[in-house]
OpenMM code with the backbone's topology and positions (N, CA, C; nanometers):
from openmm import Vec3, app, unit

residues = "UNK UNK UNK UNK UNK UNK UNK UNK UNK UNK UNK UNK UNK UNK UNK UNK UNK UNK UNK UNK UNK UNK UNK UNK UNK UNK UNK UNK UNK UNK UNK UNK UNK UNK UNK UNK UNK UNK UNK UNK UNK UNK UNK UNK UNK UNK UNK UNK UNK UNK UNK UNK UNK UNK UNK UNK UNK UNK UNK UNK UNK UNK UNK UNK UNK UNK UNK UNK UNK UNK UNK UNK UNK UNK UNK UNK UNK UNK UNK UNK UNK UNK UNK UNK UNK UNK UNK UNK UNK UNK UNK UNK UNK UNK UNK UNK UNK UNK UNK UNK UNK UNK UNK UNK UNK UNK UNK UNK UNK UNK UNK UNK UNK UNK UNK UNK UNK UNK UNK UNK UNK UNK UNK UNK UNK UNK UNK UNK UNK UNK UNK UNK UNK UNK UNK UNK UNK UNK UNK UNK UNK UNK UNK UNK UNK UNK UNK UNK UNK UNK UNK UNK UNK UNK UNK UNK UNK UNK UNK UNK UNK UNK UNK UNK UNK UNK UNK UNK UNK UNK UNK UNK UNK".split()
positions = [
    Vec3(0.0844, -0.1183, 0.0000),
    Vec3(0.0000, 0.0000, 0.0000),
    Vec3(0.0887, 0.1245, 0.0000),
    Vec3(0.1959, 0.1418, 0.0908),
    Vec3(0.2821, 0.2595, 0.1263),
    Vec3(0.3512, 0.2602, -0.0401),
    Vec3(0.3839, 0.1319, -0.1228),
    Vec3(0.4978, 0.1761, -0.2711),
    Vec3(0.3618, 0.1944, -0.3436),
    Vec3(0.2331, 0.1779, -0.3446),
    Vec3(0.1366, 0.2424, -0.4021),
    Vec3(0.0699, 0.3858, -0.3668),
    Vec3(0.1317, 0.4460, -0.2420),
    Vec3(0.0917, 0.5945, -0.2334),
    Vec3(-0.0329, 0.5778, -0.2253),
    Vec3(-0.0413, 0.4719, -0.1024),
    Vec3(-0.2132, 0.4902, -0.0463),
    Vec3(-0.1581, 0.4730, 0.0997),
    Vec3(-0.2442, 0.5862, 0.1607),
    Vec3(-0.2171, 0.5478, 0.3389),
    Vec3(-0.2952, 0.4912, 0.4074),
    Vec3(-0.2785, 0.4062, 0.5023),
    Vec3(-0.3530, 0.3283, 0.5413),
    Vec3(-0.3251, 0.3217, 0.6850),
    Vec3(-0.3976, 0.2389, 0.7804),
    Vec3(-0.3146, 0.1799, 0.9219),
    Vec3(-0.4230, 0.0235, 0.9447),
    Vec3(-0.2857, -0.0359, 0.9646),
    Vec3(-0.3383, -0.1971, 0.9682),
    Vec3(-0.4248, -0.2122, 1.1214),
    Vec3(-0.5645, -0.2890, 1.1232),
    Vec3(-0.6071, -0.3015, 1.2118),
    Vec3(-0.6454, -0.4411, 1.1887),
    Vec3(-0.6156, -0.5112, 1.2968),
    Vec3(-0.6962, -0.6412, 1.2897),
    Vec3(-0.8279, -0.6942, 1.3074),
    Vec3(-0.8992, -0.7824, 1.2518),
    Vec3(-1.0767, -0.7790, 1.2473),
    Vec3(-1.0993, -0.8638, 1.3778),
    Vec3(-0.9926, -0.9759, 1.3676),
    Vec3(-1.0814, -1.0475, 1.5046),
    Vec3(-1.1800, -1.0715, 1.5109),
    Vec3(-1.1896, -1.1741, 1.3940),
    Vec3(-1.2823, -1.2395, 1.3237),
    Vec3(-1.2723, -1.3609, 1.3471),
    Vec3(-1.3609, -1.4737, 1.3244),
    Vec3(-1.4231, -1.6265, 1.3182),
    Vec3(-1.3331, -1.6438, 1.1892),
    Vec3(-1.2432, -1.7275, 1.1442),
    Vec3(-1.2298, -1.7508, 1.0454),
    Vec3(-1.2217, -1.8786, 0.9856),
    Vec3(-1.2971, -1.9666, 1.0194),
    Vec3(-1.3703, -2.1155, 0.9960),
    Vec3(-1.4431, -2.1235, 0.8597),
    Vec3(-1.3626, -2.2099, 0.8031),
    Vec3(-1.4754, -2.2468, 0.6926),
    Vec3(-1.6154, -2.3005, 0.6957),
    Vec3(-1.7170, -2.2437, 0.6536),
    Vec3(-1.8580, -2.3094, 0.6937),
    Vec3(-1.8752, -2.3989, 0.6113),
    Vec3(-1.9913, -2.4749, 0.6318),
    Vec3(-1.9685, -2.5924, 0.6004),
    Vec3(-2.0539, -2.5758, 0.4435),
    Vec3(-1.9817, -2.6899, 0.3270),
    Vec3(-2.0376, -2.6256, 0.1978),
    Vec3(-1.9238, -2.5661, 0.1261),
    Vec3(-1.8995, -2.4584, 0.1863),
    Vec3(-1.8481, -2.3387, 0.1189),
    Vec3(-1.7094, -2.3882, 0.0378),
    Vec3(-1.7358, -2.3113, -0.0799),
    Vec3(-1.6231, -2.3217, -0.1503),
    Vec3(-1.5039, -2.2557, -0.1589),
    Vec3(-1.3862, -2.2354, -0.1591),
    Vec3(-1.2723, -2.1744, -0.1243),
    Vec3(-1.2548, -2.0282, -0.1787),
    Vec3(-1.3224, -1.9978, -0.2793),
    Vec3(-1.3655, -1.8752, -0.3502),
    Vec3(-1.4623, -1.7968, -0.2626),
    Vec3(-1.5638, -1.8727, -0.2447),
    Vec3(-1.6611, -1.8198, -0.1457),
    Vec3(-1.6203, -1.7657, -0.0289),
    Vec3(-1.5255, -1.8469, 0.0631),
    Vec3(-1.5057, -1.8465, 0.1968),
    Vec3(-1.4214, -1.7043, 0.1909),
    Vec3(-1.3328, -1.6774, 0.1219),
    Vec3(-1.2548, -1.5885, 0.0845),
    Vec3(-1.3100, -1.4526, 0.0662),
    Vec3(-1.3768, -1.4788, -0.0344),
    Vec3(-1.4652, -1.3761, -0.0544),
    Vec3(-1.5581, -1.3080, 0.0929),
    Vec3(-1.6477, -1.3934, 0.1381),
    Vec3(-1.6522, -1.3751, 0.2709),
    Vec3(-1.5966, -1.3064, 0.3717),
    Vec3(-1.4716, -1.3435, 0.3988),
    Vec3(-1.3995, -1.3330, 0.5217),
    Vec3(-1.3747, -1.1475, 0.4728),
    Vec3(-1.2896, -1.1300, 0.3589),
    Vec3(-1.2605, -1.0068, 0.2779),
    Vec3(-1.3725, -0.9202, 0.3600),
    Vec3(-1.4806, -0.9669, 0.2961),
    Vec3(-1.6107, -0.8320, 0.3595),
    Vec3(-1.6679, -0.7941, 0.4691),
    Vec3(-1.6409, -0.9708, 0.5865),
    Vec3(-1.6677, -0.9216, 0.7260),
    Vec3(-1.5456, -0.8749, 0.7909),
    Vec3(-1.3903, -0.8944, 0.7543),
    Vec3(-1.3147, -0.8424, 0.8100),
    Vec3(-1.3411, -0.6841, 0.7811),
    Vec3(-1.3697, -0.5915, 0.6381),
    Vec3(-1.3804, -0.4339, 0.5997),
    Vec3(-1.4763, -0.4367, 0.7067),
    Vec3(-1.5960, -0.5079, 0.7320),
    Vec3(-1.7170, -0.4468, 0.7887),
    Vec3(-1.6427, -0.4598, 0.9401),
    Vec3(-1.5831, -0.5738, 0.9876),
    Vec3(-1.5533, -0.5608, 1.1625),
    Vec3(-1.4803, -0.4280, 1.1583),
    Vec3(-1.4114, -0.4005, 1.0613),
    Vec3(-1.3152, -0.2897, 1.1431),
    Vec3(-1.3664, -0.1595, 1.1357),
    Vec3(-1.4420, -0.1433, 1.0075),
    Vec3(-1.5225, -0.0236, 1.0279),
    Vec3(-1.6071, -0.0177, 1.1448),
    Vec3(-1.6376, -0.0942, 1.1924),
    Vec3(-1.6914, -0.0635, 1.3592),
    Vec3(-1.6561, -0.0330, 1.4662),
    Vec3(-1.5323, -0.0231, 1.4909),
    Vec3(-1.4448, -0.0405, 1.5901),
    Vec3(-1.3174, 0.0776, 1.5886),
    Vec3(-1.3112, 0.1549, 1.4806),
    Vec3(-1.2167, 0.2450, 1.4162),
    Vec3(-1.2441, 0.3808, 1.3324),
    Vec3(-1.2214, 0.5122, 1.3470),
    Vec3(-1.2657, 0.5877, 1.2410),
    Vec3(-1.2094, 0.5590, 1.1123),
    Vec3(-1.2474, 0.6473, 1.0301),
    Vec3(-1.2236, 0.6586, 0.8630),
    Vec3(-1.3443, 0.6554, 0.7933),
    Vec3(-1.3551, 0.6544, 0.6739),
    Vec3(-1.4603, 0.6012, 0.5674),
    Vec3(-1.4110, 0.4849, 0.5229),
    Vec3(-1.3329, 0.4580, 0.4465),
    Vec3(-1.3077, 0.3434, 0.3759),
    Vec3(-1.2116, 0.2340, 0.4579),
    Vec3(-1.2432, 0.1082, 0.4308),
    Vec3(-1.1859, -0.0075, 0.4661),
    Vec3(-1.1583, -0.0971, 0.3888),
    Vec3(-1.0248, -0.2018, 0.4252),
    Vec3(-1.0436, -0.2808, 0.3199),
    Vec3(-0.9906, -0.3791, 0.4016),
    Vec3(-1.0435, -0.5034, 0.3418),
    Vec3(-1.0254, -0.6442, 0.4383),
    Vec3(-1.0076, -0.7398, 0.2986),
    Vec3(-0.9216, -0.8550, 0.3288),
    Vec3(-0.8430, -0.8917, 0.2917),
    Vec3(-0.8576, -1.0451, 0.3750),
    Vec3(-0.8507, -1.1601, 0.2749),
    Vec3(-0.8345, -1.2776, 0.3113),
    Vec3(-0.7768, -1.3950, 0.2020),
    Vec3(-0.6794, -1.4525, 0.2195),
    Vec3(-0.6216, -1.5262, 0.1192),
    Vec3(-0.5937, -1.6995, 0.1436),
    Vec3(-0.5913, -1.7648, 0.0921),
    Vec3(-0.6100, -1.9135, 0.1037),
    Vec3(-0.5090, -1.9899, -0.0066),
    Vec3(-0.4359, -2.1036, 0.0589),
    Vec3(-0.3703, -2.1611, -0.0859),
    Vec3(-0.4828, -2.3263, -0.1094),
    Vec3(-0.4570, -2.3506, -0.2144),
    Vec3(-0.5494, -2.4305, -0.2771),
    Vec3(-0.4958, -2.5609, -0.3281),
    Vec3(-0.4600, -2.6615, -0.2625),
    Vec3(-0.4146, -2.7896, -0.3147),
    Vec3(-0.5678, -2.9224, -0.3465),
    Vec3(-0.5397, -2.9091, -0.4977),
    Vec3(-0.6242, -3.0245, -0.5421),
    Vec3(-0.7583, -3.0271, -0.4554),
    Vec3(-0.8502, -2.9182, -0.4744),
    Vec3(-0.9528, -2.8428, -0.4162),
    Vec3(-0.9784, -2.8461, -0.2668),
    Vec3(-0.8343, -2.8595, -0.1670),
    Vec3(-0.8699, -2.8570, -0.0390),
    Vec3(-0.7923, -2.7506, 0.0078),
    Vec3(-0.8207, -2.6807, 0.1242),
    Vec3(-0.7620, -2.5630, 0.1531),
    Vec3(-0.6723, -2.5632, 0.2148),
    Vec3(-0.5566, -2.4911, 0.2016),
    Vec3(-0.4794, -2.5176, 0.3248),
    Vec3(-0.4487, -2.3412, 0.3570),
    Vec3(-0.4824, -2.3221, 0.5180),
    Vec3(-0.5002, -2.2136, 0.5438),
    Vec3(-0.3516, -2.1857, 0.6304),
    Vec3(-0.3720, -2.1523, 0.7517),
    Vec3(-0.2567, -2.1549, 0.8555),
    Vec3(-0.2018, -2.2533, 0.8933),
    Vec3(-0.0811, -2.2999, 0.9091),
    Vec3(-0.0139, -2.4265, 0.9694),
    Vec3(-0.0746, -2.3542, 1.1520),
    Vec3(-0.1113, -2.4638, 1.1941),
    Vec3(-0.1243, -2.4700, 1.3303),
    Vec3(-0.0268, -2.4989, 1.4346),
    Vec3(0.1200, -2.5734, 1.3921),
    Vec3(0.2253, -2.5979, 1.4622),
    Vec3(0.3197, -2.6105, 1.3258),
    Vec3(0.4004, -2.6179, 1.3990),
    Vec3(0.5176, -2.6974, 1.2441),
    Vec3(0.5315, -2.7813, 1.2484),
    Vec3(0.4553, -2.9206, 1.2488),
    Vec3(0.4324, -3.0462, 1.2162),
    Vec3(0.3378, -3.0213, 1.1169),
    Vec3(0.2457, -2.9379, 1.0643),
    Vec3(0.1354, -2.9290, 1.0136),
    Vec3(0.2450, -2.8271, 0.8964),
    Vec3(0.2983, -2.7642, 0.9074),
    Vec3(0.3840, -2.6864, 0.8240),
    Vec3(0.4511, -2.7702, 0.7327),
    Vec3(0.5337, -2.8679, 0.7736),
    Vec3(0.6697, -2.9696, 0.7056),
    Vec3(0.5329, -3.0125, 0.6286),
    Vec3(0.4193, -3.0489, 0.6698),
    Vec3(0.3133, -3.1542, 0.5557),
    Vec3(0.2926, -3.0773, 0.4909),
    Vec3(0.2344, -2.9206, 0.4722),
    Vec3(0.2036, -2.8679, 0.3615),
    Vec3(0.3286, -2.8705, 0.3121),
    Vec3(0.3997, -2.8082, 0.3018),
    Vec3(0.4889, -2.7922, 0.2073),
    Vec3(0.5794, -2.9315, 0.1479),
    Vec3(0.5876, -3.0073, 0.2261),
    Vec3(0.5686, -3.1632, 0.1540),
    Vec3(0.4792, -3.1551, 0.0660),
    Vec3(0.3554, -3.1224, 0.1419),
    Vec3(0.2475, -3.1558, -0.0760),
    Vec3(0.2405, -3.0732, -0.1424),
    Vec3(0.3129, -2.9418, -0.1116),
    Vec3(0.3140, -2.8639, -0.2013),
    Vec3(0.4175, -2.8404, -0.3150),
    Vec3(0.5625, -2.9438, -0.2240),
    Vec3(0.6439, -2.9847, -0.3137),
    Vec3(0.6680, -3.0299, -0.4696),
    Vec3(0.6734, -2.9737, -0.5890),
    Vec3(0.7555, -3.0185, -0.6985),
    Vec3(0.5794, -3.0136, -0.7395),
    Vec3(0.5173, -2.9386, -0.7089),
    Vec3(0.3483, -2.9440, -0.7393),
    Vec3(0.3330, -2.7717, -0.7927),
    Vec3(0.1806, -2.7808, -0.8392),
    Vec3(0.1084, -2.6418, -0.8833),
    Vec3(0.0550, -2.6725, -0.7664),
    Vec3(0.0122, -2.5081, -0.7309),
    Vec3(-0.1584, -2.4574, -0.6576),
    Vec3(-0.1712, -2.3590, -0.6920),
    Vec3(-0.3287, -2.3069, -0.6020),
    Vec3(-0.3933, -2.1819, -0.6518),
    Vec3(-0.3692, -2.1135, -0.5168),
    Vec3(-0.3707, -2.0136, -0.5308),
    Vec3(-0.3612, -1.8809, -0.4590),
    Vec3(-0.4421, -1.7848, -0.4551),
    Vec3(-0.5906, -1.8419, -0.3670),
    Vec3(-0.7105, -1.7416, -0.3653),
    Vec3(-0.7019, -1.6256, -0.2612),
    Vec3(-0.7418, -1.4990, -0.3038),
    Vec3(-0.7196, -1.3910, -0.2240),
    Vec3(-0.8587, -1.3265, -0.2356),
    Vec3(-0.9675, -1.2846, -0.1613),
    Vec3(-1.0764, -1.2228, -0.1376),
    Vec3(-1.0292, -1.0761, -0.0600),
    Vec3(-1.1401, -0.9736, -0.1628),
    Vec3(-1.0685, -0.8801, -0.1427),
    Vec3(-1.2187, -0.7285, -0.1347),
    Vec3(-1.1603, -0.7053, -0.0392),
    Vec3(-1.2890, -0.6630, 0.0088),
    Vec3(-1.2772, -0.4413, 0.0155),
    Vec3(-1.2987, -0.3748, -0.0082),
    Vec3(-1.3741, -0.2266, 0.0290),
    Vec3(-1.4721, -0.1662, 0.0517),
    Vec3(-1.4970, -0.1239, 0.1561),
    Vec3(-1.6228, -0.0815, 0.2209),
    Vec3(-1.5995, 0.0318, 0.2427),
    Vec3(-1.7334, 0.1275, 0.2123),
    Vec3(-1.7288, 0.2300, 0.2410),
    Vec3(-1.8185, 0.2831, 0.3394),
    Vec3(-1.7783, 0.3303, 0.4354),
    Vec3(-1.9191, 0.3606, 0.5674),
    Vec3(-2.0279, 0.4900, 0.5592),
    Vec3(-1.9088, 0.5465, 0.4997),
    Vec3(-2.0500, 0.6574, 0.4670),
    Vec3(-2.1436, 0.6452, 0.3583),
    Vec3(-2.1479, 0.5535, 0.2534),
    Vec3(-2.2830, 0.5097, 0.1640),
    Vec3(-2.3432, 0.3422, 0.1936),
    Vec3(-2.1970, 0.2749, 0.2861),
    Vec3(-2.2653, 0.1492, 0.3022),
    Vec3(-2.2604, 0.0370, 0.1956),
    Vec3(-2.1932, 0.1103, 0.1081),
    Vec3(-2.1292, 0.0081, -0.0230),
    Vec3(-2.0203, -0.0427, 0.0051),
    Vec3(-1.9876, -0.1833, -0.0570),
    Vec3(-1.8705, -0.2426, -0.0879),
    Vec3(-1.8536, -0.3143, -0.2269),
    Vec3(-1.7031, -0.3305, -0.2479),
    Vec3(-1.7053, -0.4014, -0.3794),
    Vec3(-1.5814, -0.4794, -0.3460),
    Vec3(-1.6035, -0.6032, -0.3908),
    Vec3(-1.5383, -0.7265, -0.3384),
    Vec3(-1.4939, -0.7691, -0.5075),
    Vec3(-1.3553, -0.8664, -0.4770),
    Vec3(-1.2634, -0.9087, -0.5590),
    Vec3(-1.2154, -1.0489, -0.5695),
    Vec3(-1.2711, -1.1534, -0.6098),
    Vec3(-1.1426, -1.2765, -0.6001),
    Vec3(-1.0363, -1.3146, -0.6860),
    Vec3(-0.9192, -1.2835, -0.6341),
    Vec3(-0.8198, -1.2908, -0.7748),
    Vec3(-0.7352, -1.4656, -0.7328),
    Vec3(-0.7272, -1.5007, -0.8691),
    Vec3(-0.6711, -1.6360, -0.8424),
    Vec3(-0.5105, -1.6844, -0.9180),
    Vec3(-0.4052, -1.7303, -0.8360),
    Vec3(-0.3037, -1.7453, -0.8868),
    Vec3(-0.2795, -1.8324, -0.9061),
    Vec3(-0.2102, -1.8848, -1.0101),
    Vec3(-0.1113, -2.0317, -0.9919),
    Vec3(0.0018, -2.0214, -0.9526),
    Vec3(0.0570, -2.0968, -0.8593),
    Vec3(0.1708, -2.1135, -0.8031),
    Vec3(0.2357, -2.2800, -0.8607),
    Vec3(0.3582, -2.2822, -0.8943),
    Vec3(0.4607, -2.3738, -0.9131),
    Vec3(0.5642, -2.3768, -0.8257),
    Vec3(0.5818, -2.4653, -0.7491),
    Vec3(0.6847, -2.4628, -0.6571),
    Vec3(0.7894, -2.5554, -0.7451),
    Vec3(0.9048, -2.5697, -0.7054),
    Vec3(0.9958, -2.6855, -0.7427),
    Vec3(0.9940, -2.7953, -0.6012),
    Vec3(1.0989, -2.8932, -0.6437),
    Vec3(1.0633, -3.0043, -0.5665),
    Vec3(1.1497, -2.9404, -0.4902),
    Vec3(1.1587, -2.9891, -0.3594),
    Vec3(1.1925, -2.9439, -0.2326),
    Vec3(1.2522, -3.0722, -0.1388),
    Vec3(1.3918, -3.0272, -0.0727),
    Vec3(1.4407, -3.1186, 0.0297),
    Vec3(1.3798, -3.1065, 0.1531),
    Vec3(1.3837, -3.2360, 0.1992),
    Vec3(1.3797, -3.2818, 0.3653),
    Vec3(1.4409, -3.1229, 0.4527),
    Vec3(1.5766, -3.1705, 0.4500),
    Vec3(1.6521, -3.0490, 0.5124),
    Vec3(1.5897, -2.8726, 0.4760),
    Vec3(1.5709, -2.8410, 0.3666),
    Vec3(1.5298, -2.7272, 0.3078),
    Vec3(1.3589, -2.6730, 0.4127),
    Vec3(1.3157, -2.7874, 0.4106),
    Vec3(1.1930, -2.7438, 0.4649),
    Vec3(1.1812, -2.7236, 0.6182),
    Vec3(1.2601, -2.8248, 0.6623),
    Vec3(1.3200, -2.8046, 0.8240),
    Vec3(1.3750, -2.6852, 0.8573),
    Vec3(1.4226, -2.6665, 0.7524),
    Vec3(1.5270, -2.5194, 0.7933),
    Vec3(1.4192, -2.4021, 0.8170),
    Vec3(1.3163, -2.3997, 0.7042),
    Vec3(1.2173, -2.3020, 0.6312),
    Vec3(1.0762, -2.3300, 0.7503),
    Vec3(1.1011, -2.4138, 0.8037),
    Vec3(0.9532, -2.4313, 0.9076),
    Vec3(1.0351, -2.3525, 1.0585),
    Vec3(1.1667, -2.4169, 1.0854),
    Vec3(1.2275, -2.3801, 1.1884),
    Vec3(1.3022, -2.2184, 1.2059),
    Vec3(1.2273, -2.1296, 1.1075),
    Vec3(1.2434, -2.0077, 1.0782),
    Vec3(1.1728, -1.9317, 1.1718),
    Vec3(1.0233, -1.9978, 1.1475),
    Vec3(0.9305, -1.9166, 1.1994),
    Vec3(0.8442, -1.8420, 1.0907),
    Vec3(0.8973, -1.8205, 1.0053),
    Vec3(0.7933, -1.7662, 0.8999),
    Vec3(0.6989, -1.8376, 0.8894),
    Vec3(0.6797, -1.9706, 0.8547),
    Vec3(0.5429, -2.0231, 0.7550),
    Vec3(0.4217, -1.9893, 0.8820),
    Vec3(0.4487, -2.0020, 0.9936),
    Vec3(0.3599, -2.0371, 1.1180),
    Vec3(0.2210, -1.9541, 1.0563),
    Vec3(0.2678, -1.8196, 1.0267),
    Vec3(0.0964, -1.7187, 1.0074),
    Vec3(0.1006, -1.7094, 0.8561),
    Vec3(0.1057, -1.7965, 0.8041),
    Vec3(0.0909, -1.7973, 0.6314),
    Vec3(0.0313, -1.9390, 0.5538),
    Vec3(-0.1331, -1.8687, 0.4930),
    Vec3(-0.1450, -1.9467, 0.4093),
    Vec3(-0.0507, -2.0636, 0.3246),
    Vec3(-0.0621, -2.1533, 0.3567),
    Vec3(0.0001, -2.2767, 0.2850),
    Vec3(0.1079, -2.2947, 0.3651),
    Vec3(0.1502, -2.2032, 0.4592),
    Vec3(0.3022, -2.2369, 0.5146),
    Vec3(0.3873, -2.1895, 0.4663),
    Vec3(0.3578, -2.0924, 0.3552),
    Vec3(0.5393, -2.0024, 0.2758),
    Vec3(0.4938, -1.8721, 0.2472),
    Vec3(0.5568, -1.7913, 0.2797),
    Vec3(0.5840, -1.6554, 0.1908),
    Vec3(0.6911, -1.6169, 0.1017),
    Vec3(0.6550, -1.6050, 0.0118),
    Vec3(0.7533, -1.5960, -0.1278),
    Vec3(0.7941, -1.4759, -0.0707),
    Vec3(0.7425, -1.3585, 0.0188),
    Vec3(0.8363, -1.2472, 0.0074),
    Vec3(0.9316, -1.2932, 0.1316),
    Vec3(0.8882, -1.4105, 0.2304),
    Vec3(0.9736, -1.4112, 0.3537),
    Vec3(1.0272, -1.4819, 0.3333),
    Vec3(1.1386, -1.5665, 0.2498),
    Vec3(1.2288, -1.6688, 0.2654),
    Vec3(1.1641, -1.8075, 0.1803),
    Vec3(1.0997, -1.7937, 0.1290),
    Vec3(1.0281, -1.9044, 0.0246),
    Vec3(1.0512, -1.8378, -0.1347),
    Vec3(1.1117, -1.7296, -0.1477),
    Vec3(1.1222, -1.6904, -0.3109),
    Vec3(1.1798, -1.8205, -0.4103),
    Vec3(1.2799, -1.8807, -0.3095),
    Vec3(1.3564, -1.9801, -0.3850),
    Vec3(1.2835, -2.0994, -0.3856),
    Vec3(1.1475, -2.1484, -0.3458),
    Vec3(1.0342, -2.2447, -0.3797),
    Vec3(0.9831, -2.2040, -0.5141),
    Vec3(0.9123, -2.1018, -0.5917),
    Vec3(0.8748, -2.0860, -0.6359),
    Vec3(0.9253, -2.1227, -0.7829),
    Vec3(0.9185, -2.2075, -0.8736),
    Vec3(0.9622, -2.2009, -0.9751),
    Vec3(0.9105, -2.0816, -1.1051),
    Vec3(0.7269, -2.1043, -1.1063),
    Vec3(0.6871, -2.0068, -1.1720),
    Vec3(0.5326, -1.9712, -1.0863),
    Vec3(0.5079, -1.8741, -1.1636),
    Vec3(0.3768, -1.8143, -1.1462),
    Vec3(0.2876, -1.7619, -1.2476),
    Vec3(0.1410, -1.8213, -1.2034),
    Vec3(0.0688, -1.7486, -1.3482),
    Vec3(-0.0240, -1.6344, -1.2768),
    Vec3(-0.0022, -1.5511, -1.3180),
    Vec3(-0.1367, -1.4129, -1.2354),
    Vec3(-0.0514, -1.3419, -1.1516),
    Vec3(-0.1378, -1.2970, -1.0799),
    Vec3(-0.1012, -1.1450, -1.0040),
    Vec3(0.0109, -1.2353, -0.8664),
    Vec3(0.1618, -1.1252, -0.9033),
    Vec3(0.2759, -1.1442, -0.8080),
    Vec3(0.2358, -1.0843, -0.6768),
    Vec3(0.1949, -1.0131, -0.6314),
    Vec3(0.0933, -0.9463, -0.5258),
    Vec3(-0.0021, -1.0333, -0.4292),
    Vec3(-0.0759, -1.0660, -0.5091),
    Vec3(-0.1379, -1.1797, -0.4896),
    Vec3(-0.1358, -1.3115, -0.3988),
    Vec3(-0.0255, -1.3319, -0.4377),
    Vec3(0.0989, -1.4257, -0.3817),
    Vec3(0.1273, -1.4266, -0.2533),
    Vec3(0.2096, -1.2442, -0.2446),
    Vec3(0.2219, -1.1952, -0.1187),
    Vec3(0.1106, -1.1579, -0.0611),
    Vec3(-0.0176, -1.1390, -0.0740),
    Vec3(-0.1217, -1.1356, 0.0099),
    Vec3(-0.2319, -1.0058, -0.0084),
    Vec3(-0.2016, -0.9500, -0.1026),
    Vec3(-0.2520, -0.8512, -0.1737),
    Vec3(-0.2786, -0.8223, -0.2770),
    Vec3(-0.3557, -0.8510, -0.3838),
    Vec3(-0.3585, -0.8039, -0.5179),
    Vec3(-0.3778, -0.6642, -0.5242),
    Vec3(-0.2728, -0.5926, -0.5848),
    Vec3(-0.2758, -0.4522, -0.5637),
    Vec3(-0.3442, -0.3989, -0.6431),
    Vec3(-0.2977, -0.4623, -0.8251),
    Vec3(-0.3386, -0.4109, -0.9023),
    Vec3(-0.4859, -0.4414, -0.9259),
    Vec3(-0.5485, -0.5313, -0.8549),
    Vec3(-0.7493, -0.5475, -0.8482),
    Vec3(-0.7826, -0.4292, -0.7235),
    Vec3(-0.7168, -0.4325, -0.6589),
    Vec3(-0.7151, -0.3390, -0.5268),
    Vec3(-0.7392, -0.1901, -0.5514),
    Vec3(-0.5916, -0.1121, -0.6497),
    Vec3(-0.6201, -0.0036, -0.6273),
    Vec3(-0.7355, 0.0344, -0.7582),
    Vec3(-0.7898, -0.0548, -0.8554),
    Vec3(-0.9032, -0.0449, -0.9417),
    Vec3(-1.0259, 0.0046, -0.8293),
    Vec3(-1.0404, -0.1075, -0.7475),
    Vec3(-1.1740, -0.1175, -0.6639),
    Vec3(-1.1546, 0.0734, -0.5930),
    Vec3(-1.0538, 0.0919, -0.5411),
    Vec3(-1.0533, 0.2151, -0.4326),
    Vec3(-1.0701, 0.3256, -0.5657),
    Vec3(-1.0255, 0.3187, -0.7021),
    Vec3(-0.9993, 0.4286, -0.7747),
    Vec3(-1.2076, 0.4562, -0.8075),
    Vec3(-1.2718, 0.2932, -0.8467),
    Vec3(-1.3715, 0.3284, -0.9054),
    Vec3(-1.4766, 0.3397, -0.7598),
    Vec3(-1.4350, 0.3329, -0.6547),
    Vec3(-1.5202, 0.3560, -0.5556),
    Vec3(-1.4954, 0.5426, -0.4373),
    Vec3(-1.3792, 0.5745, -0.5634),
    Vec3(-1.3396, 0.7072, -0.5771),
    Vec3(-1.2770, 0.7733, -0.4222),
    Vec3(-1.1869, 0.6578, -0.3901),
    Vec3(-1.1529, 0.6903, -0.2593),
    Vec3(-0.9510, 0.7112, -0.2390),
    Vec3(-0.9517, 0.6791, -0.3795),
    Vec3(-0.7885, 0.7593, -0.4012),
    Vec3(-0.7961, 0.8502, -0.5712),
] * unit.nanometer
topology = app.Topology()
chain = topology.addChain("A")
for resn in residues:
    res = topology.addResidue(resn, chain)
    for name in ("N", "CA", "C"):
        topology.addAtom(name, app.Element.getBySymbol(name[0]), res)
């Protein structure tokens, strides 16, 4: 947001973030995006909000936060020498008309195959712990990534370029 010359201040929603039951990974995303803009506009001044929720996608099951790093070494074991998707729900609300306009942008991710040792090292970091799928390409996972199809942003947890569309046509930069 700050190398896009939009100001902002991060607040957390402190939100439920459970998949309901049904719901599809697009959906859930989408979701979370609009009750996180709406929790924080309650709790915070401004007009505009934007909430934000992202998910990685192996062979249509979700994998959200590693819960320990035993749960970390397995994702990235199956995420090893594999594709996934990289769903990001993307949410702006505005409080003074009560509108929002929501976004799901979807990536492919290619990792390369990956060592035993490599992932030990990469779990025993500490990074994967609060990250979808267990990696951040901007925190020490760049060198997983072989390729990517769609938005690089995205990836990292933001699609900027669907992002600053939504704030430009909801006329708030």
């Amino acid at each position: 947001m700050t190398l896009a010359g939009i100001p902002f201040e991060a607040v957390p929603a402190d939100i439920c973030e459970d998949m309901l039951i049904g719901e599809k990974p697009e959906e859930h995303v989408s979701r979370l995006s609009s009750e996180k803009a709406t929790a924080v506009s309650e709790k915070t001044d401004g007009r505009f909000f934007i909430g934000a929720d992202t998910v990685v996608v192996l062979d249509g099951m979700v994998m959200g936060k590693p819960s320990d790093s035993e749960e970390a070494v397995r994702m990235l074991k199956a995420l090893s020498g594999r594709g996934h998707q990289v769903l990001t729900g993307v949410t702006v609300y505005d409080r003074k008309t009560s509108v929002s306009m929501s976004e799901t942008v979807s990536t492919e991710v290619f990792f390369k195959s990956l060592g035993e040792t490599e992932i030990e090292r990469y779990v025993a970091s500490g990074c994967p712990m609060d990250k979808a799928g267990a990696y951040a390409m901007q925190g020490g996972a760049a060198h997983f990534v072989r390729s990517i199809n769609g938005s690089y942003t995205n990836v990292i947890g933001l699609p900027m370029t669907e992002l600053y569309i939504i704030l430009r046509e909801m006329e708030a930069i």
